[in-house]
N, C-alpha and C positions, 0 to 999 in steps of 0.2 A: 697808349690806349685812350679812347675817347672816352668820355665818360658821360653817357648821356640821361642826365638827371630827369627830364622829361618824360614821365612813366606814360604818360598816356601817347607821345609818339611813340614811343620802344612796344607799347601794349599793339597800336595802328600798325606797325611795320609787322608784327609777330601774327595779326590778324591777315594781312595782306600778303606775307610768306605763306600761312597754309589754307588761303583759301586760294593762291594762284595754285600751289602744289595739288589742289583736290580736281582746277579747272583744267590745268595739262595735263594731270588723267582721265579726266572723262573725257576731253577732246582727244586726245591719243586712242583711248578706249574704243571708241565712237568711229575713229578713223581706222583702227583696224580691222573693226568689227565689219565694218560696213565697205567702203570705199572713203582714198584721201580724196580732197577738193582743193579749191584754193581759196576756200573759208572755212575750213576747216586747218587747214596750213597756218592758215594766218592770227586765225582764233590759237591756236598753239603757240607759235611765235610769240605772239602778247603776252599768254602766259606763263611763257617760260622768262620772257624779261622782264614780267615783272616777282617773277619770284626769284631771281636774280640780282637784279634790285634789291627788294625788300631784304634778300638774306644780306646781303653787303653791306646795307647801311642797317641791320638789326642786330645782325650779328658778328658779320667782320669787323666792321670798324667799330664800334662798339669794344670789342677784343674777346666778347662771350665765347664766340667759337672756340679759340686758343685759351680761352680760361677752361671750360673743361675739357678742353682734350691734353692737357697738362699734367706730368707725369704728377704722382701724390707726394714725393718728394720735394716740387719746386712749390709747393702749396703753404703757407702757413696756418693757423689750424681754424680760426674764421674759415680761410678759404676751402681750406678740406670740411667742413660741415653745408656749406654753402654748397660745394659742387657730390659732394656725396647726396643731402636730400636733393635736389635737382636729377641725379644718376640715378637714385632710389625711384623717387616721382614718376620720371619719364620711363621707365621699365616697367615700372605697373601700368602705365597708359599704355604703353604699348602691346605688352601680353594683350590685354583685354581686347586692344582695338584688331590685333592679330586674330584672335580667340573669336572675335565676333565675325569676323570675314570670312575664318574657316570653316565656322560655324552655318554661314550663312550659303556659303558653298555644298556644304557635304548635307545639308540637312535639306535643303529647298529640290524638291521635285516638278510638281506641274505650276507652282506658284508664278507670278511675275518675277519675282525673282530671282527663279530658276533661268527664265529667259532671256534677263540681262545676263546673267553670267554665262549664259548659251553663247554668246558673240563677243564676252569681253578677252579679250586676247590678255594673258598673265603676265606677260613685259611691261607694261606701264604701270599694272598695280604689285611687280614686285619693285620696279626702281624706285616708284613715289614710298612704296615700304621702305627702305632702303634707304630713301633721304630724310624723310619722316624719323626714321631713329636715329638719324646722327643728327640731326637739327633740331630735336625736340630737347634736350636736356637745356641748350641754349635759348632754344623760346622761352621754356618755363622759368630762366631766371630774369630773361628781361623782362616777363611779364609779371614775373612777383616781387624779386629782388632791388631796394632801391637802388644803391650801387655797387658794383660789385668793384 
């Protein structure tokens, strides 16, 4: 495992993993809503390799990934406190940020934001959900934990 002491790149890479993850939804979004292009193609493409990237060198090699998806038995107990608040953490980020979507879905009628979600097709913003919580326990500890 690498051990990247450098919080402020681990913080840049965690930055750049979920703001490519928010750009290949909206351009997904966008594209199905509407019609593909091939700036639209391409604008996707980019973000999905750089959010590709960024998880590889944030979190694969790093080794955060495989640190918390590690059974609690291979843990010792530093790292079971370490990877439990991080699994804690990132479960109440998530409800809420779930909570606020569904929210924003079933409650919004003639607003504009009834009309974005008029055209946004549910595929891209259930998979970005879907990477979003299994990538997020890992962000929060490269972006808080000095080394893990």
């Amino acid at each position: 495992m690498v051990k990247a002491n450098d919080k402020s790149l681990r913080r840049l890479g965690v930055a750049f993993n979920l703001s490519s993850l928010i750009g290949a939804t909206t351009i997904a979004s966008i594209g199905e809503g509407y019609s593909w292009n091939w700036t639209l193609g391409g604008l996707l493409i980019f973000f999905l390799s750089v959010y590709a990237l960024s998880f590889y060198f944030t979190q694969i090699r790093t080794g955060l990934w495989s640190f918390v998806h590690r059974k609690v038995e291979q843990l010792d107990e530093r790292e079971h406190q370490l990877s439990y608040e991080a699994l804690r953490f990132s479960y109440a980020t998530f409800s809420i940020v779930a909570l606020i979507l569904l929210m924003l879905v079933t409650l919004s009628d003639d607003s504009s934001v009834a009309l974005w979600f008029e055209w946004v097709n549910g595929r891209p913003l259930f998979l970005a959900m879907m990477l979003f919580a299994h990538s997020l326990p890992a962000a929060l500890l490269a972006w808080r934990a000095e080394v893990v």
